[in-house]
Backbone as ProteinMPNN parsed JSONL, in Angstrom:
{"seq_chain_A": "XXXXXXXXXXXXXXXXXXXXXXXXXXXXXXXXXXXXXXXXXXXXXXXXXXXXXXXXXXXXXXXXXXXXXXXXXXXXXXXXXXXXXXXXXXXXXXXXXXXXXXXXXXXXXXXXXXXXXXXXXXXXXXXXXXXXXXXXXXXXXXXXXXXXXXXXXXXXXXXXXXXXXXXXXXXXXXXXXXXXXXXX", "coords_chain_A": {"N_chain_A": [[19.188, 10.538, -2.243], [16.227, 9.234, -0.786], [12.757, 9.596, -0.372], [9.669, 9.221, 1.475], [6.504, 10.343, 1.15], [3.968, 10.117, 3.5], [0.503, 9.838, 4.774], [-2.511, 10.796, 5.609], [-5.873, 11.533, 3.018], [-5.961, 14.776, 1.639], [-4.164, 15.718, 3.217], [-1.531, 16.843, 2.21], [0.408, 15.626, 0.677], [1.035, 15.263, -2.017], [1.514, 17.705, -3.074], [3.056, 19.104, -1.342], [5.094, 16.929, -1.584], [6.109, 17.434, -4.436], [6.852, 20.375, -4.07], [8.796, 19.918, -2.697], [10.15, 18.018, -3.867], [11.246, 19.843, -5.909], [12.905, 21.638, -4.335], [14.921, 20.154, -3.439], [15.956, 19.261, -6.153], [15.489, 17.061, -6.908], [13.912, 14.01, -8.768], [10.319, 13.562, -8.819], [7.551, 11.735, -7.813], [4.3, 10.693, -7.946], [2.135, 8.237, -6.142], [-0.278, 7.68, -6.764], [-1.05, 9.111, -9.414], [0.664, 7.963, -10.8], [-0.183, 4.907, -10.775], [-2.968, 5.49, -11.812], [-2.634, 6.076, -14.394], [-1.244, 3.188, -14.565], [-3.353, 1.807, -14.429], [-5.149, 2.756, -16.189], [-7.351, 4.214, -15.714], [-10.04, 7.034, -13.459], [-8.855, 6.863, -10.214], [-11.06, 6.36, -8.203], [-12.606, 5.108, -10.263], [-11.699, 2.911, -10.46], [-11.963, 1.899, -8.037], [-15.113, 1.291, -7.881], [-15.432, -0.34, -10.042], [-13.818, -2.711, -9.855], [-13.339, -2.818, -6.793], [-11.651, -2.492, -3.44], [-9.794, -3.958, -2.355], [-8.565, -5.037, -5.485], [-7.23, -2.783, -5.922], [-5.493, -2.112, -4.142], [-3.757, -4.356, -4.291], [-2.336, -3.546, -6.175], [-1.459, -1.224, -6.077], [0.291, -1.859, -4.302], [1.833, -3.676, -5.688], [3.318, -1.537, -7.161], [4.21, 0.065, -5.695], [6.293, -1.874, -4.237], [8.43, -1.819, -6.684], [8.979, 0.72, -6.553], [10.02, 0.841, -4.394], [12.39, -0.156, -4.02], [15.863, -0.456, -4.6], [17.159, 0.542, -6.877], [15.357, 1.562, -8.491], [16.192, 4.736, -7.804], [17.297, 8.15, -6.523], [14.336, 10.03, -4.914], [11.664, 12.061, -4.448], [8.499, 10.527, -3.284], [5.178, 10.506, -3.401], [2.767, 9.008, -1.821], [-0.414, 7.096, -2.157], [-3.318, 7.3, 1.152], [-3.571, 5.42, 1.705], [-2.068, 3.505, 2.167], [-0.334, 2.591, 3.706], [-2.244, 0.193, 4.801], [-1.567, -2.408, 4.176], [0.947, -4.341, 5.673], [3.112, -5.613, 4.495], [3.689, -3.347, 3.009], [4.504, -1.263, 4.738], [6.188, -2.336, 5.4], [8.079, -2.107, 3.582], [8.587, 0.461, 2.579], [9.809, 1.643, 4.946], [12.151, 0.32, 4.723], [13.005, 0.56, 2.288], [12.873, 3.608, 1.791], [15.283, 6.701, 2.664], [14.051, 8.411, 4.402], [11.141, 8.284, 5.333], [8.125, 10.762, 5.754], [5.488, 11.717, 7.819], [2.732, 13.507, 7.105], [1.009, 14.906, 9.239], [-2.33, 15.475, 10.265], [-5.189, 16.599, 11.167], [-9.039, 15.137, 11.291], [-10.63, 16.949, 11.021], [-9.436, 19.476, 10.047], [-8.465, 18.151, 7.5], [-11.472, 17.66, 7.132], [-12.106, 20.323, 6.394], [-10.036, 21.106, 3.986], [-10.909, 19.372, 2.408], [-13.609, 19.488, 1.516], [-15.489, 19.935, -0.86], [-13.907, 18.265, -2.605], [-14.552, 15.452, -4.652], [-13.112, 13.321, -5.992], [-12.24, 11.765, -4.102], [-12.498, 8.325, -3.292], [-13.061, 7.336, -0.578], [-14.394, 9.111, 0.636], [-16.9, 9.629, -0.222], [-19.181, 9.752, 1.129], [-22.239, 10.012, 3.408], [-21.872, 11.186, 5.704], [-19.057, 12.869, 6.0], [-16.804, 13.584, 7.54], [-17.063, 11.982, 10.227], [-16.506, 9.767, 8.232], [-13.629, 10.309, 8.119], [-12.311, 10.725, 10.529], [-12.962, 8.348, 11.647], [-11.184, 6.557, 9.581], [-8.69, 7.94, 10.356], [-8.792, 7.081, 12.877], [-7.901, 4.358, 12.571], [-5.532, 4.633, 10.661], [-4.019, 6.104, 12.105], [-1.721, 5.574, 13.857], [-0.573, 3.728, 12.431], [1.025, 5.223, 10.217], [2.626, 6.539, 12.013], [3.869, 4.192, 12.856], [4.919, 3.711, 10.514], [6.532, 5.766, 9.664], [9.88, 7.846, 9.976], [10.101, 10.511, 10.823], [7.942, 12.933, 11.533], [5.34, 15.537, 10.656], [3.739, 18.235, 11.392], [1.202, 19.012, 9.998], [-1.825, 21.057, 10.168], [-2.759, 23.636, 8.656], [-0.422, 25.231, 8.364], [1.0, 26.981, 5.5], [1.933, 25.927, 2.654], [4.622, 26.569, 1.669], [5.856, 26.501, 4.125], [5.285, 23.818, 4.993], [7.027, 22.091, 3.281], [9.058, 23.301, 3.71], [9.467, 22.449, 6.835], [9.353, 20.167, 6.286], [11.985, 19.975, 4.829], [13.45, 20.633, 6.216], [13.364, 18.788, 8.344], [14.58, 16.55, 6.804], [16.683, 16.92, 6.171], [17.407, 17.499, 9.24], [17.698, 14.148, 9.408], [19.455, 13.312, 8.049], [21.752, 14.498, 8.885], [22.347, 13.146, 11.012], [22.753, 10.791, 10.245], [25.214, 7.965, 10.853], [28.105, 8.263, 9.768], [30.748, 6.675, 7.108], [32.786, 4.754, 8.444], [35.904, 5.719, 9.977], [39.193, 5.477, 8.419], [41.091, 2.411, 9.251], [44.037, 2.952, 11.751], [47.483, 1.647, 11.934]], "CA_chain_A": [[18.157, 10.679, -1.215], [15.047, 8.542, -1.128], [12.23, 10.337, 0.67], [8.587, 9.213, 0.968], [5.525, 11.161, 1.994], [2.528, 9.469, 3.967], [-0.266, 10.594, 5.519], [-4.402, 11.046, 5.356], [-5.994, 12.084, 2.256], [-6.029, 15.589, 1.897], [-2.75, 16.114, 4.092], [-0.609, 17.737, 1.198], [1.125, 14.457, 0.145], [1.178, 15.639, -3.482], [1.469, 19.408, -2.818], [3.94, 19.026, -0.528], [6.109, 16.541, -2.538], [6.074, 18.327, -5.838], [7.539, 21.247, -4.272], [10.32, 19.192, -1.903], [11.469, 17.518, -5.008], [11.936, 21.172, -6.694], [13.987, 22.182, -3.505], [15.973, 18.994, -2.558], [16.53, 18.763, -7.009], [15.206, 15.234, -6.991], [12.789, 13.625, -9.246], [8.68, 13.229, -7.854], [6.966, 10.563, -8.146], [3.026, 10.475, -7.217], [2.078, 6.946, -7.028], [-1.862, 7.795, -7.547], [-1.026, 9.613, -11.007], [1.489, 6.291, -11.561], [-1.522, 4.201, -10.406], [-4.076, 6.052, -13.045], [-1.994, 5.613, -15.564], [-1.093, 1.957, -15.213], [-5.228, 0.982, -14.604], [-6.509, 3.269, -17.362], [-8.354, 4.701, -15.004], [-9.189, 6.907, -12.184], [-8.994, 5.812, -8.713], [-12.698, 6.119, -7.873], [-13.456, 4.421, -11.483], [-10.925, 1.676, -10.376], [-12.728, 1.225, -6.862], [-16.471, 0.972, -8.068], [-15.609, -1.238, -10.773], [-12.632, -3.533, -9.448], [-13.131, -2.643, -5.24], [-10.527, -1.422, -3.017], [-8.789, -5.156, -2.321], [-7.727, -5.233, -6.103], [-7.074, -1.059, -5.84], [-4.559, -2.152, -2.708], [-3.477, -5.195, -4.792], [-1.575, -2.756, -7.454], [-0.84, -0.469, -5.225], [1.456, -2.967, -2.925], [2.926, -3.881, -6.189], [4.283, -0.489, -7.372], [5.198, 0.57, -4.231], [7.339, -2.863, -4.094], [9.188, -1.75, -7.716], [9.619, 1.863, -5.993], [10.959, 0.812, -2.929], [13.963, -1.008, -4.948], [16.823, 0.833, -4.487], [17.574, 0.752, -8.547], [14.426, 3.27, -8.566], [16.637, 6.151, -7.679], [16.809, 8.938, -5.653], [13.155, 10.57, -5.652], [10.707, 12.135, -3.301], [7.223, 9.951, -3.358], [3.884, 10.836, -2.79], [2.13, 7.702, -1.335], [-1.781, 7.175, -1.357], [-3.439, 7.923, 2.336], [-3.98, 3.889, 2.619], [-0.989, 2.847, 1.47], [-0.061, 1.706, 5.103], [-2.607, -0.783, 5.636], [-0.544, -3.922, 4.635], [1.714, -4.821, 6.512], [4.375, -5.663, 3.743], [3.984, -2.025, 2.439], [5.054, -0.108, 5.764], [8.277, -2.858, 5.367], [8.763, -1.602, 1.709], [8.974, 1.714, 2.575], [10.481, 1.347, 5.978], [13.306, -0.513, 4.093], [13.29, 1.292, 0.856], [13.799, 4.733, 1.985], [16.196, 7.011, 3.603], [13.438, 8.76, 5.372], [9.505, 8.426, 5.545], [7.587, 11.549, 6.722], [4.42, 11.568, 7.778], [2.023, 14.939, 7.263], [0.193, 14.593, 10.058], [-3.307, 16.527, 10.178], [-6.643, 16.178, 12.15], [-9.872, 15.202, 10.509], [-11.409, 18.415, 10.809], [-8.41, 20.217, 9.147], [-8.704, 17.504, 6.686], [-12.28, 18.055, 5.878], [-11.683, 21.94, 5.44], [-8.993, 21.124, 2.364], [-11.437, 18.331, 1.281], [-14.966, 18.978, 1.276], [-15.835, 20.117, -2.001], [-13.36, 16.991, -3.848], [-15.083, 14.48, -5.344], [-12.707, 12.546, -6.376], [-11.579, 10.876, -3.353], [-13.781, 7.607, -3.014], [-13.518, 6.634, 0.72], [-14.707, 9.838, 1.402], [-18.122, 9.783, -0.63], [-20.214, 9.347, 2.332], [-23.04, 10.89, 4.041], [-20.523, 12.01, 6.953], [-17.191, 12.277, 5.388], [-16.213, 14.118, 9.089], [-17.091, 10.639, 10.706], [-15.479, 8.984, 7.889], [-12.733, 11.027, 8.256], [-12.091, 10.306, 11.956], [-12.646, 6.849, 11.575], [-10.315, 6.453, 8.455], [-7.461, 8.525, 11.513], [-8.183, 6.307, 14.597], [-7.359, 3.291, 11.986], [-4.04, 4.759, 10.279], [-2.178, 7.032, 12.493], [-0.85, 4.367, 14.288], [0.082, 3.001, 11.163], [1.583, 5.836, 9.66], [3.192, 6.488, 13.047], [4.836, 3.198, 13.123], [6.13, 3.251, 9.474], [7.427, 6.99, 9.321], [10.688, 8.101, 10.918], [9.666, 11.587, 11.405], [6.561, 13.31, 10.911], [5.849, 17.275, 10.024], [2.091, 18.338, 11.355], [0.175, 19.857, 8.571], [-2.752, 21.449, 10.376], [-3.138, 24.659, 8.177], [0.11, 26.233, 7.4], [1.165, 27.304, 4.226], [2.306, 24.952, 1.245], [5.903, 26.859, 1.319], [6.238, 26.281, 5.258], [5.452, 22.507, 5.103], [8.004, 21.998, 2.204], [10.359, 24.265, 4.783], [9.405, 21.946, 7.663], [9.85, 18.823, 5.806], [13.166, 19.83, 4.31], [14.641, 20.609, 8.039], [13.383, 17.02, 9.029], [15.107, 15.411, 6.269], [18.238, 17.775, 6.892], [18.844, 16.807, 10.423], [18.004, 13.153, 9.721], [20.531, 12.971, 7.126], [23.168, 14.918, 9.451], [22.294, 12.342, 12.368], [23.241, 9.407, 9.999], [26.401, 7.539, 11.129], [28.793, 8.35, 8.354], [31.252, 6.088, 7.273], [33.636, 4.436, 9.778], [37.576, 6.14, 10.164], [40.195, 4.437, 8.157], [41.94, 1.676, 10.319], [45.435, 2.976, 11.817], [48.109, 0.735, 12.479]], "C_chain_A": [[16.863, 10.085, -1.751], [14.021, 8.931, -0.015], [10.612, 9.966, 0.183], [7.221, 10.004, 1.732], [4.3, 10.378, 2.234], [1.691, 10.236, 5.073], [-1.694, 10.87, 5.239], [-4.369, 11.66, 4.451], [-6.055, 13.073, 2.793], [-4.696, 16.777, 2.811], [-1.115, 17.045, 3.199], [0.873, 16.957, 0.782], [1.747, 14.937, -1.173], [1.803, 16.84, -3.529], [3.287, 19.091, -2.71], [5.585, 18.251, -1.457], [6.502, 16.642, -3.654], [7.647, 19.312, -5.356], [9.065, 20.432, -3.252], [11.082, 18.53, -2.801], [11.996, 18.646, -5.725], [13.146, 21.517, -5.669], [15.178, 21.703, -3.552], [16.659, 18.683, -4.466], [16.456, 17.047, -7.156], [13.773, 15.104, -7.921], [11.374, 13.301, -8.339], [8.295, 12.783, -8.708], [5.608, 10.614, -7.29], [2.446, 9.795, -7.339], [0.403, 6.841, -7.307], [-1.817, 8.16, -8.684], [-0.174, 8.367, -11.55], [0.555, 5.492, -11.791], [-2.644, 4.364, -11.638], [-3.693, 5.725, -13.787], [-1.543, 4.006, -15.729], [-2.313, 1.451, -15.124], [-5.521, 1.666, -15.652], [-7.5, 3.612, -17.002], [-8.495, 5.39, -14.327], [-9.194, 6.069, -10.831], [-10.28, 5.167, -8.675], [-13.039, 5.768, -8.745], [-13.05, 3.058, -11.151], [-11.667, 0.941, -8.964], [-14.082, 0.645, -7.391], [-16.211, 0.002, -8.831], [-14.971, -2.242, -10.389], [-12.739, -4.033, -8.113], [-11.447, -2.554, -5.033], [-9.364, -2.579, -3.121], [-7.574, -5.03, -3.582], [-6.756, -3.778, -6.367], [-5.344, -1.92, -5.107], [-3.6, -2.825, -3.58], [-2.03, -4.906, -5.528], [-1.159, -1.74, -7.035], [0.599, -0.716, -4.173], [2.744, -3.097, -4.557], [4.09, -2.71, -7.0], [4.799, -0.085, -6.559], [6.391, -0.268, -4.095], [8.523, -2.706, -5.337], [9.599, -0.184, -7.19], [10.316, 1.992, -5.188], [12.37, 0.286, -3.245], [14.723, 0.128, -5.177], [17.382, 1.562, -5.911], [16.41, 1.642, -9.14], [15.061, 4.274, -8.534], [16.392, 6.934, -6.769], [15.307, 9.635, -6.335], [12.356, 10.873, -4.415], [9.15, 11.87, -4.022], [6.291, 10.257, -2.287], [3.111, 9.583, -2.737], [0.821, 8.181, -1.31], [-1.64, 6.9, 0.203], [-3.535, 6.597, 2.522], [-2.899, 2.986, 2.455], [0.082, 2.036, 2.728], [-0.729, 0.756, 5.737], [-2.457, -1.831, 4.887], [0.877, -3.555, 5.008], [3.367, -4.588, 5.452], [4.461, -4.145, 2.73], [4.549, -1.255, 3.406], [6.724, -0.806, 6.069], [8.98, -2.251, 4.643], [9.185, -0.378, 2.117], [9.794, 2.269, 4.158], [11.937, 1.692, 5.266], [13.901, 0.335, 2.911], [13.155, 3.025, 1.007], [14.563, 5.539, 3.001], [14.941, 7.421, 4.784], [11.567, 8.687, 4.578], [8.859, 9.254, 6.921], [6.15, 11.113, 6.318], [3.779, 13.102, 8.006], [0.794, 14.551, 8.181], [-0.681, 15.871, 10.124], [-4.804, 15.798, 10.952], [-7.795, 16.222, 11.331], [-10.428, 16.25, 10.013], [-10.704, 19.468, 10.186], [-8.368, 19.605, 8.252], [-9.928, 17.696, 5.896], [-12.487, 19.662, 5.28], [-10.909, 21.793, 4.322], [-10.516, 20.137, 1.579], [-12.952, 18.133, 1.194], [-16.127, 19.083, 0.089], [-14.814, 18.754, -3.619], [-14.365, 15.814, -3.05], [-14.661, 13.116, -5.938], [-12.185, 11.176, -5.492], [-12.467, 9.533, -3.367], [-14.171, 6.881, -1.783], [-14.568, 7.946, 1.386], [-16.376, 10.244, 0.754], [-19.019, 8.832, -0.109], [-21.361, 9.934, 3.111], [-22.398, 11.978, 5.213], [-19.533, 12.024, 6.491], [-16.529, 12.815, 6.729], [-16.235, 12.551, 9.895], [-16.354, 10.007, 10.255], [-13.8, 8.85, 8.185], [-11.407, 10.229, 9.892], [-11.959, 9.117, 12.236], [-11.291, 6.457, 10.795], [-8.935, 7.171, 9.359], [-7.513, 7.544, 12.422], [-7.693, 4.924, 13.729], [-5.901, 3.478, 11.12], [-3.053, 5.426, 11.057], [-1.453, 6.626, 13.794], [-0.082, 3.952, 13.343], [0.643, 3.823, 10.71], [2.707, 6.529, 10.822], [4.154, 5.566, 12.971], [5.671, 3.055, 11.911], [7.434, 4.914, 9.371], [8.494, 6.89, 10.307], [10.614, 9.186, 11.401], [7.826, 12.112, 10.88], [6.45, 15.063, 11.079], [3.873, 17.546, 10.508], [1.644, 19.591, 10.541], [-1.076, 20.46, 9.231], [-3.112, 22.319, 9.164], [-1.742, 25.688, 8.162], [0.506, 26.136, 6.226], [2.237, 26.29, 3.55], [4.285, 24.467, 1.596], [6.105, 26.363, 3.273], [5.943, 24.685, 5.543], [6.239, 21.846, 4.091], [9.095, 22.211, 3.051], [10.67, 23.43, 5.88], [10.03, 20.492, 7.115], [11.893, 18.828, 5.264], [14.19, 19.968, 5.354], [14.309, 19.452, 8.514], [14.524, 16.247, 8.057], [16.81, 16.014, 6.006], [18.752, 17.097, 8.149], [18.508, 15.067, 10.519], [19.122, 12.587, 9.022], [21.865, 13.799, 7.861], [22.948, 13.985, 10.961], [22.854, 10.964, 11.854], [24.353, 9.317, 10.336], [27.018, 7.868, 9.406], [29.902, 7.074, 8.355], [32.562, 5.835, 8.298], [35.446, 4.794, 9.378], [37.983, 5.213, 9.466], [40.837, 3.776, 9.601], [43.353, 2.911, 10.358], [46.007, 2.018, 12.229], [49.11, 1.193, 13.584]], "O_chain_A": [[16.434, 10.32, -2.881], [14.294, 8.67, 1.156], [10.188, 10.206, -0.948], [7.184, 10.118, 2.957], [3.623, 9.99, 1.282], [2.087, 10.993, 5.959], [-1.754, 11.369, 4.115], [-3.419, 12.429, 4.302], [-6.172, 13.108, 4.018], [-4.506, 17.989, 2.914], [-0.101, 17.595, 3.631], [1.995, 17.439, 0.627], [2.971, 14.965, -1.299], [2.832, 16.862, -4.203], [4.23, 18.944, -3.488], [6.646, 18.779, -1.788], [7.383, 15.852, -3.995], [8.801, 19.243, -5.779], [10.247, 20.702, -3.467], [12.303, 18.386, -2.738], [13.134, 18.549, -6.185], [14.28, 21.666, -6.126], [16.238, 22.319, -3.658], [17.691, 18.013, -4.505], [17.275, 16.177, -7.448], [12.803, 15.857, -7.835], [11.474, 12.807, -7.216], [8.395, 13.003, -9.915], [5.694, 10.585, -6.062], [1.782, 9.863, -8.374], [-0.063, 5.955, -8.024], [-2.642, 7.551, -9.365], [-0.387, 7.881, -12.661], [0.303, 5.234, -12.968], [-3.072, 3.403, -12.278], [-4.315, 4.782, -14.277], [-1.47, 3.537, -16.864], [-2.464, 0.461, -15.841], [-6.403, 1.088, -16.288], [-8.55, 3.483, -17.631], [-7.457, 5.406, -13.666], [-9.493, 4.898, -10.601], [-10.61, 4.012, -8.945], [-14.264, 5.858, -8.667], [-13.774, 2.1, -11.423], [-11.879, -0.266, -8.85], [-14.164, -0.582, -7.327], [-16.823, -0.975, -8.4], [-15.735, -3.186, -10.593], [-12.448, -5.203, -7.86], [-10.484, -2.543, -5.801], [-8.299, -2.403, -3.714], [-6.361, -4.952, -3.383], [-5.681, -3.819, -6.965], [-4.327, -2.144, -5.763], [-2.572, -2.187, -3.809], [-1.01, -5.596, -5.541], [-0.303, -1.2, -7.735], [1.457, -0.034, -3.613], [3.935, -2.787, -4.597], [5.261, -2.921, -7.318], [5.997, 0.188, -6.626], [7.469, 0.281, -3.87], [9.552, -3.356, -5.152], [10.751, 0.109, -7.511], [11.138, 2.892, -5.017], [13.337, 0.465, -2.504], [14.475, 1.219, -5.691], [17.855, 2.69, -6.05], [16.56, 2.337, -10.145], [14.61, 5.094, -9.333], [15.407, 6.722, -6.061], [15.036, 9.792, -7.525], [12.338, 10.099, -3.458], [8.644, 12.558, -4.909], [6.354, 10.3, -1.059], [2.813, 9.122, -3.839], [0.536, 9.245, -0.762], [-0.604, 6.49, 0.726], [-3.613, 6.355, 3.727], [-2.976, 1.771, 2.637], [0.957, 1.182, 2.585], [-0.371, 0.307, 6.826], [-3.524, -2.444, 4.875], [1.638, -2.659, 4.645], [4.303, -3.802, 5.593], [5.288, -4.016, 1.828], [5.249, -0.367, 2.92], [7.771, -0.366, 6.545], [10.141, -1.872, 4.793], [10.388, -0.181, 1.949], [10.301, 3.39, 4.212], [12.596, 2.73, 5.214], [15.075, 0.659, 2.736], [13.459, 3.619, -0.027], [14.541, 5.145, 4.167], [14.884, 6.847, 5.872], [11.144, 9.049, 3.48], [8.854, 9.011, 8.127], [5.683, 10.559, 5.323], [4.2, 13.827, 8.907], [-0.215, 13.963, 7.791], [-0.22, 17.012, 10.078], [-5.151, 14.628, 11.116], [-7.852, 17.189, 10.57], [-10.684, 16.482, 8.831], [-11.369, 20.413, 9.763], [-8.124, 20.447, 7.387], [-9.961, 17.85, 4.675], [-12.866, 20.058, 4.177], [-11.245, 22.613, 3.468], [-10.959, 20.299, 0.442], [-13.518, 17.075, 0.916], [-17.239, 18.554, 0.058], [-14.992, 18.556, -4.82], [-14.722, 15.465, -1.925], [-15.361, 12.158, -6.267], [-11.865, 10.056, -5.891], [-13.616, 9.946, -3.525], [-15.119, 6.104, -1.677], [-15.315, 7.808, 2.355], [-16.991, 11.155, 1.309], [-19.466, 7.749, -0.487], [-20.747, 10.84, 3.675], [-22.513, 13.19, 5.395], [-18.914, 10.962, 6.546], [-15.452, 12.252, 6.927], [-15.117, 12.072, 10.087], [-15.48, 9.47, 10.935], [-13.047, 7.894, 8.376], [-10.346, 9.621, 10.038], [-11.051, 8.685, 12.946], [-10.346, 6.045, 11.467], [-7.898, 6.78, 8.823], [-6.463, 7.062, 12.845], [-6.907, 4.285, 14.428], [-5.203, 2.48, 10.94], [-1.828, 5.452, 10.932], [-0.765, 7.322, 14.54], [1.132, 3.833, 13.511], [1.608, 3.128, 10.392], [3.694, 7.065, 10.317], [5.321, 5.957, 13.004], [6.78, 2.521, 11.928], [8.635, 5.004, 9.116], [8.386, 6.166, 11.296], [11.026, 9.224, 12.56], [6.958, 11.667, 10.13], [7.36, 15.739, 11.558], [2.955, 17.006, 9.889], [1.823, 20.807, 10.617], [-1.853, 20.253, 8.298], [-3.915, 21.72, 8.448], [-1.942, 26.886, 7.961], [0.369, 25.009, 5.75], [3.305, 26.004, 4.092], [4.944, 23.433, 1.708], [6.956, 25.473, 3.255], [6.537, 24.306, 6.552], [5.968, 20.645, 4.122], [10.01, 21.392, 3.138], [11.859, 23.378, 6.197], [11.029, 19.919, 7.55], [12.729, 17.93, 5.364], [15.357, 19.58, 5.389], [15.159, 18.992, 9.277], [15.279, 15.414, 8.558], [17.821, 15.383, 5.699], [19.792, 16.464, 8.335], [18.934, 14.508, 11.53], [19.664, 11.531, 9.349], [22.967, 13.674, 7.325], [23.545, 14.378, 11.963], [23.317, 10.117, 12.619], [24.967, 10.383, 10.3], [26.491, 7.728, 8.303], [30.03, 6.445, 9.406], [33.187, 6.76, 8.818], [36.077, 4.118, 8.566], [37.46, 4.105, 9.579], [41.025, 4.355, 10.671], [43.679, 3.592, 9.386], [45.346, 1.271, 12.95], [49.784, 0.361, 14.19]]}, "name": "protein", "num_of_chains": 1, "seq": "XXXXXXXXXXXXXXXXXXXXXXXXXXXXXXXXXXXXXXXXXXXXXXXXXXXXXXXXXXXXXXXXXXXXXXXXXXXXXXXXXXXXXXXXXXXXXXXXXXXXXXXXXXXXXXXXXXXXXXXXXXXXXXXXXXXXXXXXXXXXXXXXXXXXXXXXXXXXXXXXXXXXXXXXXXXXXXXXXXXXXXXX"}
C-alpha cells in the first residue's frame, strides 16, 4: 500500500500520517523532515535564503524518487504546496494507490496555526487572508489530484486516522482484483 496525504498547512498531514502508518504497519515518510535534511536547513531558512521556486525545485524532485514504485509501500506526508506543479499532482496521481486529501477551512486552519512560526507563507500581517487566499488557489488542486478526501475541521487526531483508514479500506476493496482464470 502506497498512500499519500495532501492538504493545507496545518491540516494534520504529519499528525495524521504518523499515526496511519502505525495502524496500516507501513513505514512514514514526511517529505518536509526529508526536505530539511537534504538542504541543511529549515524550510523557512531555505525560503529566505534560496526563495520558494528553488524550495519547489527540490521538492518536485523528491517527490519524483518517492513516487517510484521501488520506494515501497509507505504512507507520505506531502508539503501543503506540493500540488502546484503540474508534474507533481501526475507523480502522485500515478505513484500511489490512494491520495487523500485533509480537507479543512482557513479559519479551522488558523486556530491549529496561529502561534507557529515556522511556517513561512504564513508570516504575514493577515495570515487569515493569507490563509484563504493560499485555499481558493489549492483546493482545486488538491481536489483534482486526490482520490478521496477526509474533512479535518476539528476532530480528534485518533478520528481522522479512523476516517482516513475507512477511505483507504473501501478504496482498496473497490479495486478490480485480478481477472478469473480462463476456462476452456
Amino acid at each position: 500500500m502506497r498512500c499519500a496525504l495532501i492538504g493545507m498547512p496545518g491540516s494534520g498531514k504529519t499528525t495524521v500520517g504518523r499515526q496511519l502508518a502505525r495502524r496500516l504497519n507501513l513505514p512514514f515518510i514526511d517529505m518536509d523532515q526529508r526536505l530539511e535534511e537534504l538542504l541543511g536547513s529549515s524550510i523557512r531558512s531555505y525560503f529566505e535564503q534560496c526563495g520558494e521556486d528553488s524550495f519547489r525545485a527540490h521538492e518536485q524532485a523528491l517527490l519524483a524518487q518517492l513516487a517510484q514504485p521501488e520506494a515501497g509501500p509507505m504512507v507520505l506526508s506531502t508539503g501543503g504546496g506540493v500540488v502546484l506543479r503540474p508534474v507533481n499532482r501526475a507523480a502522485l496521481r500515478a505513484g500511489f494507490d490512494q491520495v487523500l486529501y485533509l480537507r479543512a477551512t482557513p479559519e479551522d486552519l488558523l486556530r491549529r496555526l496561529r502561534h507557529d512560526k515556522t511556517r513561512p507563507l504564513l508570516q504575514v500581517a493577515d495570515p487569515l487572508e493569507r490563509l484563504r487566499e493560499l485555499y481558493r488557489q489549492r483546493d482545486p488542486l488538491y481536489r483534482e489530484t486526490a482520490h478521496s478526501s477526509v474533512e479535518a475541521p476539528r476532530p480528534s487526531v485518533q478520528g481522522l486516522v479512523h476516517m482516513a483508514a475507512m477511505q483507504l479500506e473501501m478504496a482498496l476493496a473497490a479495486r478490480p482484483g485480478p481477472a478469473p482464470p480462463a476456462t476452456a
